[in-house]
C-alpha positions as CSV (number, residue, x, y, z in Angstrom):
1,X,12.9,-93.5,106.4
2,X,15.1,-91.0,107.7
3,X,14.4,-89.0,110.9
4,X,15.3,-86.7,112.8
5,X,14.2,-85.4,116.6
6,X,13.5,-81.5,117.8
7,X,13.3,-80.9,121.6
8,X,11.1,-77.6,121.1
9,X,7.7,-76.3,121.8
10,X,7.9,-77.6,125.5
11,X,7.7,-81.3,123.9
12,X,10.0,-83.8,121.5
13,X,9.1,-83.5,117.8
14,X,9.9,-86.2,115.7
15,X,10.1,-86.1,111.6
16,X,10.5,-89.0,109.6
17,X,10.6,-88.6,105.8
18,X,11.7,-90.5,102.9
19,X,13.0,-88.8,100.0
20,X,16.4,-88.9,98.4
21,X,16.9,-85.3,99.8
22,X,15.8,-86.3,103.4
23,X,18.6,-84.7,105.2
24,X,18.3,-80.9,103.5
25,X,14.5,-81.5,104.0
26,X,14.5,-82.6,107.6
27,X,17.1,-79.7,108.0
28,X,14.7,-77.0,106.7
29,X,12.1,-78.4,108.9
30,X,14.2,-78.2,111.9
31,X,14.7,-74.5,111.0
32,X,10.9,-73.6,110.5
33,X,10.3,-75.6,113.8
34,X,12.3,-73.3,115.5
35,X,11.4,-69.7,113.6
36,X,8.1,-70.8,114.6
37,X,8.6,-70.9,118.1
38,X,10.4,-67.7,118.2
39,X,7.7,-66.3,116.7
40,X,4.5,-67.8,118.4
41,X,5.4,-69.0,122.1
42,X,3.9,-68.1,124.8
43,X,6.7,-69.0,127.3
44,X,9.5,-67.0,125.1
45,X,9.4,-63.2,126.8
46,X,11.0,-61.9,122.9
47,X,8.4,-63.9,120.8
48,X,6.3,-61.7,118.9
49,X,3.4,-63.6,120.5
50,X,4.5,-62.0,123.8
51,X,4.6,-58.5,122.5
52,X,1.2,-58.5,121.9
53,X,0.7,-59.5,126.0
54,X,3.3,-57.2,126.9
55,X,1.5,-54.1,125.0
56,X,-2.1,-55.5,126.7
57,X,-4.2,-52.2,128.0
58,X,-1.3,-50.4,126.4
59,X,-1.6,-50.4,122.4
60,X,-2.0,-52.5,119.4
61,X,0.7,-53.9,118.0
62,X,1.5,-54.8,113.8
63,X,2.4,-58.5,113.2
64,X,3.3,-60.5,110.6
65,X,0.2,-62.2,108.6
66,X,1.2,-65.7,109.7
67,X,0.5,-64.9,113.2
68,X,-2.4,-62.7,113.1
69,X,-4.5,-65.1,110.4
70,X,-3.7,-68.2,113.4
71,X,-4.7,-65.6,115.8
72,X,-7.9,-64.7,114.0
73,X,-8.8,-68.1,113.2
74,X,-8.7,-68.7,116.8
75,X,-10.8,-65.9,117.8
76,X,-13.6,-67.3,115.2
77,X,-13.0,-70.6,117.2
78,X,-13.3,-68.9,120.6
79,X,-16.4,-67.4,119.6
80,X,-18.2,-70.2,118.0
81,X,-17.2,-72.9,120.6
82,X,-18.4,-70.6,123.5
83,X,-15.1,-70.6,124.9
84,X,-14.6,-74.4,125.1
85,X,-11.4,-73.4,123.5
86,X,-10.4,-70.0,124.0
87,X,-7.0,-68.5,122.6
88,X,-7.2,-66.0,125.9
89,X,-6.7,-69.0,128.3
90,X,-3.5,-67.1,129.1
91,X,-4.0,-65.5,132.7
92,X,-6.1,-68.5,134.0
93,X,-3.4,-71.2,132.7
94,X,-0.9,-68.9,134.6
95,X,-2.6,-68.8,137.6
96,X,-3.3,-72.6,138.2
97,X,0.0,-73.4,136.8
98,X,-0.6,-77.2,136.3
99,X,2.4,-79.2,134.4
100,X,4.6,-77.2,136.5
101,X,6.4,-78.1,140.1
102,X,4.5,-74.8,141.7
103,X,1.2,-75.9,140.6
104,X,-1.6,-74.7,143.2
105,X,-5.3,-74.7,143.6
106,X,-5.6,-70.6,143.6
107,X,-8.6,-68.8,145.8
108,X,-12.0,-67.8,144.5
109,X,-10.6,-64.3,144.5
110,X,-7.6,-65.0,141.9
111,X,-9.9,-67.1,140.0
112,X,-12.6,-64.0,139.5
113,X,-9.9,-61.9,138.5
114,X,-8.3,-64.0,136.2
115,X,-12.1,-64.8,134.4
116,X,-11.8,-60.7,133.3
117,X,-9.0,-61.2,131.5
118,X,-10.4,-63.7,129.0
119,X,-13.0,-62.4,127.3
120,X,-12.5,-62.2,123.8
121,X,-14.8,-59.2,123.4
122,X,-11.4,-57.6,124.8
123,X,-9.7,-58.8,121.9
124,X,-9.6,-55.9,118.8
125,X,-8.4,-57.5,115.4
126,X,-7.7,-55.3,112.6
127,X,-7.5,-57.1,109.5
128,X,-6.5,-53.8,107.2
129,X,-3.5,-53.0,109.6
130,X,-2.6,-56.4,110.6
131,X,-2.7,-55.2,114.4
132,X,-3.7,-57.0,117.3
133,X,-4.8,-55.1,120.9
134,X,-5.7,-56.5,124.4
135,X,-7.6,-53.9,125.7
136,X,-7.2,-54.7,129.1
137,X,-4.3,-54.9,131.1
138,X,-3.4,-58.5,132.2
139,X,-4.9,-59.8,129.0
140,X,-2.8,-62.7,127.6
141,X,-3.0,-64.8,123.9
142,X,-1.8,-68.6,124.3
143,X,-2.1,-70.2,121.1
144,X,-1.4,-73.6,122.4
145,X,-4.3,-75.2,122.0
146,X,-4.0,-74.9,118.0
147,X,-0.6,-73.7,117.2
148,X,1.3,-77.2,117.4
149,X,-1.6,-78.5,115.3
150,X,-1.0,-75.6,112.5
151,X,2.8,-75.9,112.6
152,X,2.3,-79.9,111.9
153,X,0.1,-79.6,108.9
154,X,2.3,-76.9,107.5
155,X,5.3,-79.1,107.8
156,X,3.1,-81.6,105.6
157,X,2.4,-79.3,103.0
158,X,6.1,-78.3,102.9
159,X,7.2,-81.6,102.2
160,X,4.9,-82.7,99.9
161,X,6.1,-79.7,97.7
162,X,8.9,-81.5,97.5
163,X,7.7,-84.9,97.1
164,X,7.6,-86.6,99.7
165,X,5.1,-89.6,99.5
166,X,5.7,-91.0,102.8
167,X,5.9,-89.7,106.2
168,X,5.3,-89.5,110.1
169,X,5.1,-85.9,111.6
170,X,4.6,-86.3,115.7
171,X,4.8,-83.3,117.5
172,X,4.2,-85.0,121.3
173,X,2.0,-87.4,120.5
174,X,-0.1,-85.0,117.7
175,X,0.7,-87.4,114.9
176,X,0.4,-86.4,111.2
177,X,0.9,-89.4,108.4
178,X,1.8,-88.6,104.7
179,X,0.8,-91.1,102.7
180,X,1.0,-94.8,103.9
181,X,4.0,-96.6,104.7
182,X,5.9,-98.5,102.7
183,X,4.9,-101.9,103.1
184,X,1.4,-101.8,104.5
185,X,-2.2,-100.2,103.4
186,X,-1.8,-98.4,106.6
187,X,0.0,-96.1,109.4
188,X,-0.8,-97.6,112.6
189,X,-1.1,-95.2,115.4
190,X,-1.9,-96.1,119.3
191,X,-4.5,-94.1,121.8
192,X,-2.8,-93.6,125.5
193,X,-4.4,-95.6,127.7
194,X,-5.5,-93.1,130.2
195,X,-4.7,-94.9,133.2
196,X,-2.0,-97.3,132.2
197,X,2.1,-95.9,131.7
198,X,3.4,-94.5,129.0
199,X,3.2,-96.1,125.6
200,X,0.5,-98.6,126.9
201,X,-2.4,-97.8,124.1
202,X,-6.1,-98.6,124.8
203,X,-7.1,-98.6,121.0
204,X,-4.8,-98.5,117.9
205,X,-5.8,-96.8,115.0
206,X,-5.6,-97.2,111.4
207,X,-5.1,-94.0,109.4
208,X,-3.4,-93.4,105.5
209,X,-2.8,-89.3,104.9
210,X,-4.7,-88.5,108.2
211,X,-3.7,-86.7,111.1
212,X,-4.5,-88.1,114.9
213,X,-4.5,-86.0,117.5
214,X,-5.2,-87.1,121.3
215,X,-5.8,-84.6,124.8
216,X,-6.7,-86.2,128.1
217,X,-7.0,-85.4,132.0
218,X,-3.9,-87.9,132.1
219,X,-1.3,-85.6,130.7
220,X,-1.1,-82.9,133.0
221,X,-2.7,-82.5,136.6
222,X,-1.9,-82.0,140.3
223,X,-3.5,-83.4,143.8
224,X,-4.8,-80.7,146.2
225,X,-5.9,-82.5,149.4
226,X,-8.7,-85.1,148.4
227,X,-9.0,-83.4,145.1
228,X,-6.9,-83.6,141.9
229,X,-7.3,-80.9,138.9
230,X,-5.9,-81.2,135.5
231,X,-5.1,-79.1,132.9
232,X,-8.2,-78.6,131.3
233,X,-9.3,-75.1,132.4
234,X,-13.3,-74.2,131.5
235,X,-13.5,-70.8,130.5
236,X,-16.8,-70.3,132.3
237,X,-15.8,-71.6,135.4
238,X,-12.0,-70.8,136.1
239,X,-11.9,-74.6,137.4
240,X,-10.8,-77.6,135.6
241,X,-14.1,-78.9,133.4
242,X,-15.7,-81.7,135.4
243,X,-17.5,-84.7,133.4
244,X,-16.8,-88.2,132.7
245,X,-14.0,-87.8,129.9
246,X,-10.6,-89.1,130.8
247,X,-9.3,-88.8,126.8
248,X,-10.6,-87.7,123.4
249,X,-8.6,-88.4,120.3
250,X,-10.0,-86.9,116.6
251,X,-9.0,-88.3,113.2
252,X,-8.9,-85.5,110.8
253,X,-7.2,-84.0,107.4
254,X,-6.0,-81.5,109.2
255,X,-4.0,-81.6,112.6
256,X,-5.3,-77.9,113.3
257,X,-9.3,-79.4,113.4
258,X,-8.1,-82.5,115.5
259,X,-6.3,-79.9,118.3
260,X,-9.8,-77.5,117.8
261,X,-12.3,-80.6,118.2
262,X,-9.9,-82.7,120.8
263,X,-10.6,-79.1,123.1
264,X,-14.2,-78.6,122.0
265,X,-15.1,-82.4,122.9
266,X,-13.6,-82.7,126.3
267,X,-16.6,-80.6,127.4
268,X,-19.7,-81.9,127.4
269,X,-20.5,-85.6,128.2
270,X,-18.9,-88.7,126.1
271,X,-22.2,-89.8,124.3
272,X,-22.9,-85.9,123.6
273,X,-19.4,-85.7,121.5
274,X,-19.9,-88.7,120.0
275,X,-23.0,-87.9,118.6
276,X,-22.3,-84.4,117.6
277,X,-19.0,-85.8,115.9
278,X,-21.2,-87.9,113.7
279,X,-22.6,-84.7,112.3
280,X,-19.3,-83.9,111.3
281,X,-17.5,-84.5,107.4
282,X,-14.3,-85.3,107.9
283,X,-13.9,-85.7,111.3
284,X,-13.7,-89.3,113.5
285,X,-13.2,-89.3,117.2
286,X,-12.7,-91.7,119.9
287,X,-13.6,-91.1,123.6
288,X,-12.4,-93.2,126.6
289,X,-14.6,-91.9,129.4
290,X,-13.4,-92.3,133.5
291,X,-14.8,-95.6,133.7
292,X,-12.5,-97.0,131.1
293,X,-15.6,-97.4,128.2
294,X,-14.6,-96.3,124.7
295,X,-16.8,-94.9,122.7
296,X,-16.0,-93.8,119.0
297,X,-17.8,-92.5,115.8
298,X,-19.1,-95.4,113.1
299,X,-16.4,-94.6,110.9
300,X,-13.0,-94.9,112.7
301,X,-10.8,-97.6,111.7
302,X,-9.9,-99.5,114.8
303,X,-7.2,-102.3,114.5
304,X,-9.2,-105.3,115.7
305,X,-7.9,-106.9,119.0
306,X,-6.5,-110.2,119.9
């Protein structure tokens, strides 16, 4: 296996391949990564992502089809997860801050504003013209919940075009397998134990051409007096969502579902998720809730333990 390590995307991206071409492969990839986030950041002020914010109450503006079919798919999702995830995230992630050093718990005041610049009935799609509009000023688009997801199972496809047979994509811990690994029926990949350091894993899965993808309270938060908030903003609320999740990892085919249903089932209730993941082809999860119980769908494949 030959790989290869991208600091991009805010995170460390690592590609391992093996092919007799590795190195012109990995080297492609690396180039994609980094069109990509040229393209679709939110933190890059010449991406064509931040055109669209720039222009918001202002006027549409024409992208290229890459970026306005991941934009549109993420609208559908908005809409049809009633906001759990929402693509226009943008001014309240801003305003909270949290990952950052100047994190702050912001007033009811900035909160209220912020919650009318997120509807996505303010967002105008034109499928004909390829435009997207904010309508009103102080609108943002943050595809981070999906994008990382989207780029990961496009780097699968790519090498698979070209042969590969076995692989590890991780973008930051959103892990995508081709194939299985050499020497054993399956890729093993760990679950972050919430409250444990780094690289300590509560559960280890077993997965063969599956992606894994993992979001928790754990990864990014801040203490405000008594209080502390992490990153996961609800929509409805402006305030971090409060419930008895501290993780939820999916097993999919597809790393863009895993980022869409990670999101989706860290609302809710543990039991809820569980249940409603059952209902779901395709799609495994496991959820560690605040008092340390995991709970996981009938059908993940759990390395027994010791």
């Amino acid at each position: 296996m030959q790989t290869e390590w991208i600091h991009a995307m805010g995170t460390t991206i690592r590609l391992s391949i093996r092919h007799t071409s590795a190195t012109a492969l990995l080297t492609e990839a690396k180039k994609r990564i980094h069109d990509w986030e040229q393209r679709f950041s939110a933190n890059r002020a010449d991406s064509d992502l931040m055109q669209i914010n720039q222009q918001a109450g202002k006027q549409p503006i024409q992208v290229e089809s890459e970026l306005f079919n991941l934009i549109e798919h993420g609208y559908h999702v908005t809409i049809s997860s009633q906001l759990k995830m929402n693509i226009l995230i943008g001014p309240l992630v801003k305003l909270w801050r949290i990952g950052f050093n100047d994190a702050r718990q912001p007033s009811s005041s900035e909160i209220a504003t912020a919650l009318k610049r997120i509807n996505p009935k303010d967002l105008q799609l034109n499928p004909q013209k390829q435009t997207v509009y904010l309508q009103q000023p102080g609108m943002e688009l943050d595809l981070g919940a999906i994008a990382k997801g989207y780029f990961a199972d496009e780097l699968k496809a790519f090498f698979m075009s070209q042969g590969v047979k076995t692989g590890i994509i991780d973008f930051g811990g959103n892990v995508v397998t081709i194939g299985t690994p050499l020497k054993a029926k399956y890729w093993h990949v760990g679950i972050q134990h919430p409250f444990e350091t780094r690289g300590t894993p509560i559960e280890t899965l077993r997965v063969v051409h599956q992606a894994v993808v993992t979001s928790g309270i754990y990864e990014r938060c801040f203490t405000s007096g008594d209080s502390v908030y992490h990153h996961i903003l609800d929509a409805q609320t402006g305030y971090p969502v409060e419930n008895d999740i501290a993780s939820v990892t999916i097993v999919s085919d597809h790393a863009l579902d895993g980022e869409i249903w990670t999101t989706i089932c860290c609302f809710g209730y543990a039991a809820q998720n569980i249940a409603l993941l059952e209902q779901l082809d395709g799609i495994e999860g496991v959820i560690v809730r605040k008092d340390g119980e995991v709970l996981a769908t009938q059908k993940v494949n759990r390395l027994p333990k010791n």
